[in-house]
VMD Tcl script that draws the C-alpha trace (Angstrom):
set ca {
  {14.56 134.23 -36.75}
  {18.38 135.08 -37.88}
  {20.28 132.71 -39.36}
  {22.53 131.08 -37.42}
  {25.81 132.08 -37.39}
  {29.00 129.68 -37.47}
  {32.35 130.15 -36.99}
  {36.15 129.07 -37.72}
  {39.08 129.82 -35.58}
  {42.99 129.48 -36.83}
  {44.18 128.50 -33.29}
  {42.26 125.68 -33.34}
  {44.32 124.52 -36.05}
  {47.94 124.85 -35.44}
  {50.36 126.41 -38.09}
  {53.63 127.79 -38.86}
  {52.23 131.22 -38.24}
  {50.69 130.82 -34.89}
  {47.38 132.58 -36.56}
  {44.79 133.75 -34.12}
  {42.54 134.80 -36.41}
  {38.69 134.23 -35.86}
  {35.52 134.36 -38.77}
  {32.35 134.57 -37.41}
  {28.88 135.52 -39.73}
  {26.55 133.15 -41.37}
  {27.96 129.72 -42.60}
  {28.18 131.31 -46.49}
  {30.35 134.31 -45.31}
  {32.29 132.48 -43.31}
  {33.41 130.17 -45.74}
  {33.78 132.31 -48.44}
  {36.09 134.44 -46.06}
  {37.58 131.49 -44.60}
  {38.70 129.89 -48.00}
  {39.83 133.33 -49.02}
  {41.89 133.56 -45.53}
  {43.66 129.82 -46.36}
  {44.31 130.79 -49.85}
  {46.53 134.33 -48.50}
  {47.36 133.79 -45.21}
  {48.39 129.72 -45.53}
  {49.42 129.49 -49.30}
  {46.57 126.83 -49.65}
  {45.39 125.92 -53.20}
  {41.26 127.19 -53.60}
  {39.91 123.99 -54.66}
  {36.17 122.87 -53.95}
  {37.76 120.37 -51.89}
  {39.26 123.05 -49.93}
  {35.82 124.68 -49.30}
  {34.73 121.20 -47.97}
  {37.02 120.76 -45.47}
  {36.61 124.20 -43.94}
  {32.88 123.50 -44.23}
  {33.29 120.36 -42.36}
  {35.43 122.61 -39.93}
  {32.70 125.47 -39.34}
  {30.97 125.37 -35.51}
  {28.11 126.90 -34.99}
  {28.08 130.11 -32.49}
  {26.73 130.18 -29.34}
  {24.14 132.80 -28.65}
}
mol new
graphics top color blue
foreach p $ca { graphics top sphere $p radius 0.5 }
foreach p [lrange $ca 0 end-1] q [lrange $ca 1 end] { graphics top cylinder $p $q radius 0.2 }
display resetview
């Protein structure tokens, strides 16, 4: 069975930059891309309690 793949979408969460991005993979890759994305894209700080709230954020992908 393949892992199950999540997903995070910027327009869910409205910004300045009206980002449309979307990250889909498994729930590591995501995150990891997703926390990298904040960090660039939305001048966040990386802190591990940055990784937790996109974690918290992540849906999982339909089939």
């Amino acid at each position: 069975m393949a892992a199950q793949r999540k997903s995070i979408d910027c327009r869910d969460y409205p910004s300045e930059k009206n980002c449309s991005l979307k990250i889909s993979g498994t729930e590591q890759e995501v995150l990891d891309a997703a926390v990298q994305h904040a960090v660039s894209a939305h001048g966040h700080e990386e802190t591990p309690e940055l990784r937790e709230q996109i974690k918290s954020m992540l849906k999982v992908e339909a089939d």
